[in-house]
PAKE-161507 format. One record per residue: x, z, y of N, C-alpha, C, O in turn; residue number from 0. Coordinates in pm, whole numbers, plus 50000, padded with zeros to 5 digits. Layout:
! PAKE-161507
n_c1;n_c3;n_c2;ca_c1;ca_c3;ca_c2;c_c1;c_c3;c_c2;o_c1;o_c3;o_c2;nr
X;Z;Y;X;Z;Y;X;Z;Y;X;Z;Y;NUM
...
END
This chain:
! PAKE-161507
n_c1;n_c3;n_c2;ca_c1;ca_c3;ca_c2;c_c1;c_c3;c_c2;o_c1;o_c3;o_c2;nr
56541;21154;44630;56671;21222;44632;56662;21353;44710;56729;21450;44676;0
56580;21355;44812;56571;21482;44889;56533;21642;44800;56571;21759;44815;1
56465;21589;44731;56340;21631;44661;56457;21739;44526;56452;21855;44485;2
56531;21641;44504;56574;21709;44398;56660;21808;44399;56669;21896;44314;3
56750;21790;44532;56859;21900;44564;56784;22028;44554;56822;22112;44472;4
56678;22052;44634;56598;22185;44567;56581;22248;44446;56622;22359;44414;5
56523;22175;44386;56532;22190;44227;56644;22235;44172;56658;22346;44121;6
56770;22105;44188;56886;22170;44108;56937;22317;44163;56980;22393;44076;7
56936;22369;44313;57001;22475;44342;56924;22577;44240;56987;22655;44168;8
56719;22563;44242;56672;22667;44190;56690;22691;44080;56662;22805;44043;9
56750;22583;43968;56764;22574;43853;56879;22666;43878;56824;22773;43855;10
56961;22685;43899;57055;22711;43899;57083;22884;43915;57151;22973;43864;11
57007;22869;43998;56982;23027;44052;56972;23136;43945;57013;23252;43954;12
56899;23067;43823;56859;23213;43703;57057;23256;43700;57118;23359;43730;13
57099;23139;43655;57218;23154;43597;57303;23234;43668;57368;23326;43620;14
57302;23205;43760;57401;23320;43882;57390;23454;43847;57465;23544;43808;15
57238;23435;43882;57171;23589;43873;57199;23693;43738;57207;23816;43737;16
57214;23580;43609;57265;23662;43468;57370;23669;43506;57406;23783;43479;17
57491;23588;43582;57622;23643;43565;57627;23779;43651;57700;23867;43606;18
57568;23801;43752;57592;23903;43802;57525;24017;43796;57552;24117;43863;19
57412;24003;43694;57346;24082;43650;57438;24261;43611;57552;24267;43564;20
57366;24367;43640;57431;24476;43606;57539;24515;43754;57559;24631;43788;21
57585;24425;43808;57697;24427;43920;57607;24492;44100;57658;24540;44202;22
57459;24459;44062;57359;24519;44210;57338;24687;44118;57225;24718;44155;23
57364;24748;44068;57324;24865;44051;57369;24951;44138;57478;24944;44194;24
57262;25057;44157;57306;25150;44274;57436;25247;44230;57462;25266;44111;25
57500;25294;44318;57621;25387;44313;57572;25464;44233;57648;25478;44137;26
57475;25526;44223;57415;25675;44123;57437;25617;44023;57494;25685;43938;27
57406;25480;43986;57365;25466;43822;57539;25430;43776;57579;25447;43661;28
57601;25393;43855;57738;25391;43817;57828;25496;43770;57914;25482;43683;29
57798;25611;43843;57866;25718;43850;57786;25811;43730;57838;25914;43688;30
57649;25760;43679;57624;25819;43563;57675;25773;43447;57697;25841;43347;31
57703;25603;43466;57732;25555;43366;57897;25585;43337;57935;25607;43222;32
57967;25584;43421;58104;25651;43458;58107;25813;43359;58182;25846;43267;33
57999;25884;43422;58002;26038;43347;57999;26023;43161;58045;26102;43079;34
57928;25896;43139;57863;25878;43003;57995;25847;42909;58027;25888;42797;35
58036;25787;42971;58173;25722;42868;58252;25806;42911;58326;25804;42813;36
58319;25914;43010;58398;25981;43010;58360;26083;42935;58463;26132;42889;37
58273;26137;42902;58222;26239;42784;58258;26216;42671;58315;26299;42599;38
58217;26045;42626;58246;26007;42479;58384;26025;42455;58426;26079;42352;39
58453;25986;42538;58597;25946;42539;58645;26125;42522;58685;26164;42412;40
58640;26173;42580;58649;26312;42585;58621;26371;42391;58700;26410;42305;41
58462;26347;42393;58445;26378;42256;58548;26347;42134;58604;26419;42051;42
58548;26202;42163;58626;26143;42087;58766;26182;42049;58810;26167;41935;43
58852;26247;42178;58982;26249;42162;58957;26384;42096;59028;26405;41998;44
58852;26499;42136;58837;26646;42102;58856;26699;41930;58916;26786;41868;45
58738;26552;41898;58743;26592;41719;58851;26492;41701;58919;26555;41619;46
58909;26391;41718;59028;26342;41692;59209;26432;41665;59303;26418;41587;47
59178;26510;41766;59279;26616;41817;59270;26746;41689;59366;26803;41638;48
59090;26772;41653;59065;26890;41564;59161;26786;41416;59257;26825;41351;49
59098;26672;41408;59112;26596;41296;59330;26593;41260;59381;26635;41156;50
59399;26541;41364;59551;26550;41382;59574;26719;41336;59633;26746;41231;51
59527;26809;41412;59567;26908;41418;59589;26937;41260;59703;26973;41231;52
59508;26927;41168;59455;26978;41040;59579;26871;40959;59596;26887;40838;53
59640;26793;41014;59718;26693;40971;59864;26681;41025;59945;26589;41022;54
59868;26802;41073;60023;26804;41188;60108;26798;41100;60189;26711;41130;55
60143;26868;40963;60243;26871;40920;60274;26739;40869;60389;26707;40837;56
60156;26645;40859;60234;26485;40770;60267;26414;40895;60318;26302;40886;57
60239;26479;41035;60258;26337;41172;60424;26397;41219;60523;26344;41270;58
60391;26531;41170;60524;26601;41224;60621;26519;41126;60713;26453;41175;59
60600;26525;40989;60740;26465;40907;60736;26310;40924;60839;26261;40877;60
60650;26212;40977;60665;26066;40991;60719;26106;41134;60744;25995;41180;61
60746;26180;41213;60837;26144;41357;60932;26235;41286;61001;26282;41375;62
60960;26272;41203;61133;26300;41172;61216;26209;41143;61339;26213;41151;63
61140;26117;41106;61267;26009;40997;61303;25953;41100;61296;25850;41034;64
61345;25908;41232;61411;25854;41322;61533;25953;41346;61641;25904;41380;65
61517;26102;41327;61631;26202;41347;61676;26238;41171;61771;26314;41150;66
61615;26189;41078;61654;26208;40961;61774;26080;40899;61859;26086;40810;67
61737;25981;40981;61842;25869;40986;61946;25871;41042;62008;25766;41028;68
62002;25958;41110;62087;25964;41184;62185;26068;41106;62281;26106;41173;69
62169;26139;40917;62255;26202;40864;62248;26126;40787;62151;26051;40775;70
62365;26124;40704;62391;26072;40586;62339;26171;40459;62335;26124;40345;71
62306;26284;40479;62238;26361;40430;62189;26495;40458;62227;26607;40496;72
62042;26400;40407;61946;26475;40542;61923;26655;40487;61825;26722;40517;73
62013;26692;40422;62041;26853;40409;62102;26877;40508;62104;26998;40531;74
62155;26816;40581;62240;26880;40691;62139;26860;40816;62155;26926;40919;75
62072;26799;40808;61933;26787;40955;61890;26953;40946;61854;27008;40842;76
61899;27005;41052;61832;27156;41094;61753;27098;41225;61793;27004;41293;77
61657;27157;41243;61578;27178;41387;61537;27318;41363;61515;27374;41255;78
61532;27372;41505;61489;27555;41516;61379;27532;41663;61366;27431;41732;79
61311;27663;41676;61268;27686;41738;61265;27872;41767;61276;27966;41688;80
61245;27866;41907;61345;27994;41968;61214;28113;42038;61221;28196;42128;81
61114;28077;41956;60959;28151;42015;60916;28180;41915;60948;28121;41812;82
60831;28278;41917;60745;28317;41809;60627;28189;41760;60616;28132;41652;83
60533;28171;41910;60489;28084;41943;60519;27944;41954;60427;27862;41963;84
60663;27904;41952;60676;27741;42001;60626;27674;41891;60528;27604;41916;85
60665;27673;41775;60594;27603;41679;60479;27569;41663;60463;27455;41618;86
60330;27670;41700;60227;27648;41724;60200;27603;41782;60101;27537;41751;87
60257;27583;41942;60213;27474;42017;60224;27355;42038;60160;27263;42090;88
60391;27384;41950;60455;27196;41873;60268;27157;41802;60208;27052;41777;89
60249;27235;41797;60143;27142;41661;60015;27117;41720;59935;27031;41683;90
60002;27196;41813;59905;27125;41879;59927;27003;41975;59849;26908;41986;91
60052;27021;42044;60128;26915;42119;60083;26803;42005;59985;26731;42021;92
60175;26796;41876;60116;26705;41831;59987;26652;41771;59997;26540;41723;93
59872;26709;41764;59757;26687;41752;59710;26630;41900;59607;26564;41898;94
59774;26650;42025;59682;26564;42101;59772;26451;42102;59698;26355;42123;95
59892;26410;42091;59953;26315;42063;59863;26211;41980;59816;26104;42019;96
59853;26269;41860;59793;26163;41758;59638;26156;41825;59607;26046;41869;97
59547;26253;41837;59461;26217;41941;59445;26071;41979;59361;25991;41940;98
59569;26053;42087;59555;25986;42213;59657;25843;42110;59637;25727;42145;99
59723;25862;42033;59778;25741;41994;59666;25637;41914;59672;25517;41940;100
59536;25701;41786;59468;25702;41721;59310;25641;41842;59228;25549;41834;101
59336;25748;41937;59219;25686;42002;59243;25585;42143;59182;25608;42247;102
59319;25494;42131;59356;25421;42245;59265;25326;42238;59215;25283;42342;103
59226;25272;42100;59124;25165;42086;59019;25142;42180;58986;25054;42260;104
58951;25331;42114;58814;25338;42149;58821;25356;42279;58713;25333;42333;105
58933;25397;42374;58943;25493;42516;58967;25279;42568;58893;25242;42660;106
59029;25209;42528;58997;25111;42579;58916;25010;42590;58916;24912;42665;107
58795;25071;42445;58677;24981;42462;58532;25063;42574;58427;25010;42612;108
58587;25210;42601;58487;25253;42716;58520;25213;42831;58431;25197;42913;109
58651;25187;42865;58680;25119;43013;58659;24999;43021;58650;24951;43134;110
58640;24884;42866;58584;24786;42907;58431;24779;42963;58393;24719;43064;111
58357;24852;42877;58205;24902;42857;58193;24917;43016;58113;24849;43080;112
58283;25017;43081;58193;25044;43190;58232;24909;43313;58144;24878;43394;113
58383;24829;43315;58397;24722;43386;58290;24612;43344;58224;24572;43440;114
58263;24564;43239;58213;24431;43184;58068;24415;43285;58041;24307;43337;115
58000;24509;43301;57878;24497;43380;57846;24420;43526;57752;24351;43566;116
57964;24463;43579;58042;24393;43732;58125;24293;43724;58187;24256;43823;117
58138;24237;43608;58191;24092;43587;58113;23961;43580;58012;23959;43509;118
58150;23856;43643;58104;23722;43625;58119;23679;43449;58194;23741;43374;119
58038;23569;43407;57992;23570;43282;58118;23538;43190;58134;23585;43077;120
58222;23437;43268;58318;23396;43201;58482;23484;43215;58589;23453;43161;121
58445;23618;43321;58515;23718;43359;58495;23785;43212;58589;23823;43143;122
58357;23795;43173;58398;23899;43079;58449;23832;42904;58521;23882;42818;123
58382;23717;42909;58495;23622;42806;58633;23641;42776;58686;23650;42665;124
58696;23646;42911;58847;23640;42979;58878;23771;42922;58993;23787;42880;125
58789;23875;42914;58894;24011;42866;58854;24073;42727;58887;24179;42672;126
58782;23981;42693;58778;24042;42527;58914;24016;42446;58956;24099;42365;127
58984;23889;42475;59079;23897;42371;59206;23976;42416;59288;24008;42330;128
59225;24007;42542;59266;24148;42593;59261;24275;42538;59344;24363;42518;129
59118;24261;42513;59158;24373;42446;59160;24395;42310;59131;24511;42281;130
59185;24322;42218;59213;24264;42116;59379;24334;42133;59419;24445;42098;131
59425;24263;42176;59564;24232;42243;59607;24367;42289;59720;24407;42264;132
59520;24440;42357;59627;24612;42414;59653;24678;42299;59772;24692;42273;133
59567;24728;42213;59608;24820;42100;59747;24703;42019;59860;24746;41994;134
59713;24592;41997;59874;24527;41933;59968;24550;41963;60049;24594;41882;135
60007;24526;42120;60116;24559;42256;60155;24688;42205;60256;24720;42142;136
60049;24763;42248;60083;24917;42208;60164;24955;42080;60280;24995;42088;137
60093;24941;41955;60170;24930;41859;60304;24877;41820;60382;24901;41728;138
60301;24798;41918;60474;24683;41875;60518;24796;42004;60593;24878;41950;139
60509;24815;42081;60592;24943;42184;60623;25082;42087;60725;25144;42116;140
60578;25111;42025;60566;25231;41974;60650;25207;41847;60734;25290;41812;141
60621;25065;41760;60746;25046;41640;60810;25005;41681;60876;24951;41591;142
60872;24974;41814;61041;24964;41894;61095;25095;41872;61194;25121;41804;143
60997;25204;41958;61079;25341;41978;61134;25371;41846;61253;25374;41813;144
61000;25400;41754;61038;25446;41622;61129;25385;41516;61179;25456;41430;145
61152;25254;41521;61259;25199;41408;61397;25160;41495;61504;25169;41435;146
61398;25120;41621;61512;25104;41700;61575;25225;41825;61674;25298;41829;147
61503;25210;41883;61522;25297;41992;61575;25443;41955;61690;25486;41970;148
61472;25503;41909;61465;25653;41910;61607;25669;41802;61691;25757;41827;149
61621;25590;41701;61740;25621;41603;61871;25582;41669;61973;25637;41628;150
61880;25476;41784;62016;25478;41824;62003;25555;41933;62117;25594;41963;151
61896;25613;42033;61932;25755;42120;61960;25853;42046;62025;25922;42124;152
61958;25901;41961;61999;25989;41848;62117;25986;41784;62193;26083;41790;153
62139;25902;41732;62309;25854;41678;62379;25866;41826;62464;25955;41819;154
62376;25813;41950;62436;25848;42041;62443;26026;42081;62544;26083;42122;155
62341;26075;42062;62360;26203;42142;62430;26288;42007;62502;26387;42023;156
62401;26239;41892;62478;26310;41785;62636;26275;41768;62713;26312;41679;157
62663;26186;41887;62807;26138;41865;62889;26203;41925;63010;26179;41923;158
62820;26322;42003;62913;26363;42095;62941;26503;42035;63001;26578;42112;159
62915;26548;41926;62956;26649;41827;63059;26667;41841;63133;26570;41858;160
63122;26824;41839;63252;26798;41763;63281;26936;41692;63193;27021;41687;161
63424;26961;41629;63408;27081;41503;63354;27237;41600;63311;27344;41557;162
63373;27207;41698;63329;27371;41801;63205;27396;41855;63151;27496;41904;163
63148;27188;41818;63010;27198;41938;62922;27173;41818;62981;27183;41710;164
62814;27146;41813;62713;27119;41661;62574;27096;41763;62541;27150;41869;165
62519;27003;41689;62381;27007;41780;62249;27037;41643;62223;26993;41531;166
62189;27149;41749;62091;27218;41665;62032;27222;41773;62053;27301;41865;167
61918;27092;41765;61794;27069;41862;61686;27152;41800;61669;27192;41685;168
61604;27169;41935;61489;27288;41949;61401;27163;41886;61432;27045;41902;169
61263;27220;41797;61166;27137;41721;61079;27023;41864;61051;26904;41879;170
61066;27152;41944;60939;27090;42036;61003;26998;42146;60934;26925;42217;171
61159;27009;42157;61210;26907;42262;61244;26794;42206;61255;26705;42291;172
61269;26754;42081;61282;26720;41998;61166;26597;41989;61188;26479;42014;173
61011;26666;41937;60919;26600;41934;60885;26560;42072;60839;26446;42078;174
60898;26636;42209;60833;26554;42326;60944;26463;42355;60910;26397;42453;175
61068;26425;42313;61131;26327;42328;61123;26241;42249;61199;26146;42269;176
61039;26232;42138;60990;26097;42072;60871;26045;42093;60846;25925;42080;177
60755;26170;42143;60618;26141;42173;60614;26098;42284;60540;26001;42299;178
60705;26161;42430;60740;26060;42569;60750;25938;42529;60668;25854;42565;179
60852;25909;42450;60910;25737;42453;60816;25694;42395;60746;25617;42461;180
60773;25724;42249;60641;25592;42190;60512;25565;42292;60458;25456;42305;181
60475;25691;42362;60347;25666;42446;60453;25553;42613;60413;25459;42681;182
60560;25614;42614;60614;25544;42735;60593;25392;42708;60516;25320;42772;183
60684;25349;42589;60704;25208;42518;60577;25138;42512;60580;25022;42551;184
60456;25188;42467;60342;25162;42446;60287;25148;42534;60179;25097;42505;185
60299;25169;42657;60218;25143;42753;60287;25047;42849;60218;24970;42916;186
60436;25049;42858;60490;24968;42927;60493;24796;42856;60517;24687;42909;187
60453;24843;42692;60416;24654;42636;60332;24587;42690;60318;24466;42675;188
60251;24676;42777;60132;24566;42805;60153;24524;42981;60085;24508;43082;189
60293;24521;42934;60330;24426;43056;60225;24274;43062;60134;24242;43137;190
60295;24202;42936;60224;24058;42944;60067;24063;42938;59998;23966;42969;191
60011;24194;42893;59873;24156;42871;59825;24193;43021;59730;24120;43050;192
59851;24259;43100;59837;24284;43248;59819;24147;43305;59719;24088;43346;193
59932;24115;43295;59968;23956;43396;59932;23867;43315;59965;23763;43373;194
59863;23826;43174;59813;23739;43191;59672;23703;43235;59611;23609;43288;195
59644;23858;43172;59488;23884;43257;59457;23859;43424;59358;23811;43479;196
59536;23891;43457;59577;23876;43634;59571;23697;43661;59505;23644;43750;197
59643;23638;43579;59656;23484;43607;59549;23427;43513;59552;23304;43502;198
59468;23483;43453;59339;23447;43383;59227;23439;43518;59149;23346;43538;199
59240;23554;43596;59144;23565;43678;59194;23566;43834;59144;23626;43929;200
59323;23470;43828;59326;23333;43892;59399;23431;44046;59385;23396;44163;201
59464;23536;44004;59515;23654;44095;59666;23628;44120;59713;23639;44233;202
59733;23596;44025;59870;23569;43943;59916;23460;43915;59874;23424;43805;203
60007;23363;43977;60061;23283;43949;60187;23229;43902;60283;23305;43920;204
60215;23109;43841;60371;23104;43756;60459;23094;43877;60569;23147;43860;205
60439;23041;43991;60546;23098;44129;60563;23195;44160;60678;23216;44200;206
60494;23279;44160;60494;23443;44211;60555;23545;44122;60610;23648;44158;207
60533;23493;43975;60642;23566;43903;60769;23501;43898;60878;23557;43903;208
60742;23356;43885;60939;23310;43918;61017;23344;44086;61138;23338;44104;209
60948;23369;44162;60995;23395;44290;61030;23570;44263;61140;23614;44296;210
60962;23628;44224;60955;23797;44176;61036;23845;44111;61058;23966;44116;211
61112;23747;44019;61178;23760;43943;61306;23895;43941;61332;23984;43860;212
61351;23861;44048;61420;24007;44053;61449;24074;44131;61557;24118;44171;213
61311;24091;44170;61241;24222;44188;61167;24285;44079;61126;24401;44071;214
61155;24184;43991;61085;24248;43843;61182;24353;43790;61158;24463;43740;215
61282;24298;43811;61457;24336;43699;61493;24493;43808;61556;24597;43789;216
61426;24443;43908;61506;24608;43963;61393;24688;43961;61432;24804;43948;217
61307;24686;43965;61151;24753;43931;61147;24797;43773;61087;24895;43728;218
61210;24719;43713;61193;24750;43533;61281;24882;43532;61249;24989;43480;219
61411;24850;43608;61513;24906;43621;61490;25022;43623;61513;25087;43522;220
61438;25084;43740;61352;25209;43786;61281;25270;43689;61310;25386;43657;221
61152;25184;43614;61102;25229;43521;61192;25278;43394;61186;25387;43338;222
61243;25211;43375;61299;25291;43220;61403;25383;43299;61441;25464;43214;223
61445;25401;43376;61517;25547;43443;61456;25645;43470;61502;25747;43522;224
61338;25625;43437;61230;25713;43516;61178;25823;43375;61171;25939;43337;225
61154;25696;43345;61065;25754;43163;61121;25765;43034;61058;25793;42933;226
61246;25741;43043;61392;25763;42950;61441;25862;42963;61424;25919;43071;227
61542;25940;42832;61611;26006;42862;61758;25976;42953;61817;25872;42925;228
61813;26058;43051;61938;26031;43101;62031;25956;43018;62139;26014;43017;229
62032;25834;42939;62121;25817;42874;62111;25658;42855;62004;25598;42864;230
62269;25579;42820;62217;25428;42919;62177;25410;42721;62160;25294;42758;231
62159;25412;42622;62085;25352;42519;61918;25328;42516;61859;25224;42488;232
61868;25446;42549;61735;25460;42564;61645;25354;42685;61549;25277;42677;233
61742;25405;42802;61751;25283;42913;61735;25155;42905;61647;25089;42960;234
61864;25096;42800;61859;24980;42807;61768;24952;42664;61735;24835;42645;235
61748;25000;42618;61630;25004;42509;61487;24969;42539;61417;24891;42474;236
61450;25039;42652;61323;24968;42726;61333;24874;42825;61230;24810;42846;237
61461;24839;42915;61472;24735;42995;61466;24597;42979;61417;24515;43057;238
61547;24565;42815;61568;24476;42827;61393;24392;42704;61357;24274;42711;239
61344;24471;42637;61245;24460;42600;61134;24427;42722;61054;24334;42715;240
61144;24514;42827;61054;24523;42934;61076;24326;43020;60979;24252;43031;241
61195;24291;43058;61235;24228;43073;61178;24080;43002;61122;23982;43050;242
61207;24104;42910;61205;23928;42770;61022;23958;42764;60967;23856;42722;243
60926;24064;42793;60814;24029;42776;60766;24009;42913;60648;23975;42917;244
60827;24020;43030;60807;23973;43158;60833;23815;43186;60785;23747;43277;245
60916;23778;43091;60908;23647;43080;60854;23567;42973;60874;23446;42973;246
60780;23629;42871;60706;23596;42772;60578;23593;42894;60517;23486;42892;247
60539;23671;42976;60422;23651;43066;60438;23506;43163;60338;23435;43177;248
60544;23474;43215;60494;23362;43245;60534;23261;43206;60529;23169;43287;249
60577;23237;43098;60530;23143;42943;60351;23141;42980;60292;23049;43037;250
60293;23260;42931;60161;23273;42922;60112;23207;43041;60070;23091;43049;251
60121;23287;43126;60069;23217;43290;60097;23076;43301;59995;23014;43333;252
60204;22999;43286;60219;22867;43253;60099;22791;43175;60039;22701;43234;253
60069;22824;43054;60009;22793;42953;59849;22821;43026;59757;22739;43012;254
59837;22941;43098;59658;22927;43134;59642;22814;43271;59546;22753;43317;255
59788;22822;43310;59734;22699;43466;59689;22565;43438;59602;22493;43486;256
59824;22546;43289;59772;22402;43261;59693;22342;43184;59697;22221;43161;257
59570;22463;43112;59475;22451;43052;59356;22487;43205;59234;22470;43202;258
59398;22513;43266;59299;22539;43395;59280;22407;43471;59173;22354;43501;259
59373;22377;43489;59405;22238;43572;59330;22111;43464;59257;22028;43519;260
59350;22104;43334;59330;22028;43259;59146;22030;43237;59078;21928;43238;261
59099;22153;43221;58942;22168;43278;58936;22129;43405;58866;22028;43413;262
58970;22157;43487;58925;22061;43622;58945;21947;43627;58853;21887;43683;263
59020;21889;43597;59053;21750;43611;58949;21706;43497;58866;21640;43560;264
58908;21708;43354;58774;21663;43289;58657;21712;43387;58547;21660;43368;265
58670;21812;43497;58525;21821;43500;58494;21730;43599;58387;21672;43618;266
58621;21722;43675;58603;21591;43853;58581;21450;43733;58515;21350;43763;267
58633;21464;43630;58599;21302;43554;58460;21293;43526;58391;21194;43549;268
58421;21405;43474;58266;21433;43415;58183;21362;43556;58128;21253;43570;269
58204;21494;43661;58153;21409;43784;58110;21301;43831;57990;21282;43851;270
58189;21226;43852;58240;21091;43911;58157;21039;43810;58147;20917;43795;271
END
């Protein structure tokens, strides 16, 4: 019996050593590997951006129809612009837009690339379907703004018309108030994928968000006041979305404790 405890630790030892393999590299090789994927990512968004640009006029008319819904006929929709220049830079505005909407994938499979190395073996298991999961989030944030959101902030601010006042919005305020909210919406979906990742890797628990609870609600609060237009539709447009997937997270968190607990308890049986 003496004899063997040796053995099993050394047996054991390769395995450690693969999980943490990549995680002893010196600071230099990090900070090159850091430079390497910030280049790609860079590249990537550069000809992405050339690629949108050459394509502005079809991204420009798919973000109209949220302000084209809001006439009963869309001959009466005008947008102007008050520069020689503003238009041109509307179009590049929107070429890095699509850029950065188009390349979220890849910009989130280099930040996995460069974390996964400094992860334990079943750490990096834990965030593949993560990221599976961010570009979805994202997308369902972004078809909120565009089929709900953005058309009733619009019907609201068009309500306040009247026969003396007329609203004839500028093109480019226009577009950074739809390109703010879809990138806002989109990034604030991955509320649940945050926290469940967090309570995957055992950081985050289903008490700490039910005790948090509202402090969540006045924190959400803040956020969509922050990244909204002044106006309570848009507001409550991301709050209460922000909200129902804060508690869709600990649903989730629920669901990983008692598949966590349920592996431990087979493995103390295995044991024994």
């Amino acid at each position: 019996m003496a004899d063997t405890k040796p053995q099993l630790e050394d047996k054991s030892k390769p395995e450690v050593e693969d999980e943490l393999a990549g995680s002893e590299a010196p600071l230099l090789e990090h900070l090159v590997e850091l430079r390497k994927r910030l280049i790609a990512s860079a590249i990537a968004i550069v000809v992405l951006m050339v690629i949108c640009f050459l394509f502005a006029g079809q991204i420009f008319d798919i973000l109209l129809n949220p302000y084209r819904s809001i006439y009963p006929n869309p001959g009466d929709m005008e947008l102007i612009y008050t520069a020689p220049q503003e238009f041109f830079f509307t179009q590049v505005n929107l070429a890095f837009f699509g850029a950065i909407f188009l390349g979220f994938p890849f910009l989130a499979t280099q930040i996995y690339g460069f974390v996964s190395p400094g992860l334990y073996k079943h750490e990096r298991k834990a965030l593949v379907p993560y990221l599976i999961a961010t570009p979805i989030f994202f997308l369902l944030g972004a078809a909120m703004v565009y089929f709900v959101v953005l058309p009733m902030a619009l019907g609201f601010f068009a309500g306040m018309q009247t026969e003396e006042i007329k609203l004839l919005a500028k093109v480019s305020e226009y577009l950074a108030l739809a390109m703010t909210l879809i990138l806002a919406f989109g990034v604030c979906f991955q509320l649940p994928v945050v926290l469940t990742l967090l309570a995957q890797l055992d950081l985050v628990g289903v008490k700490t968000l039910e005790h948090g609870r509202r402090y969540a609600i006045v924190i959400i609060l803040i956020i969509a006041a922050f990244i909204t237009p002044p106006d309570p539709v848009s507001q409550i447009g991301l709050a209460l979305p922000m909200y129902g997937l804060y508690e869709l997270s600990i649903l989730s968190v629920r669901i990983i404790e008692r598949r966590r607990k349920a592996a431990l308890a087979a493995r103390e049986a295995e044991q024994a």
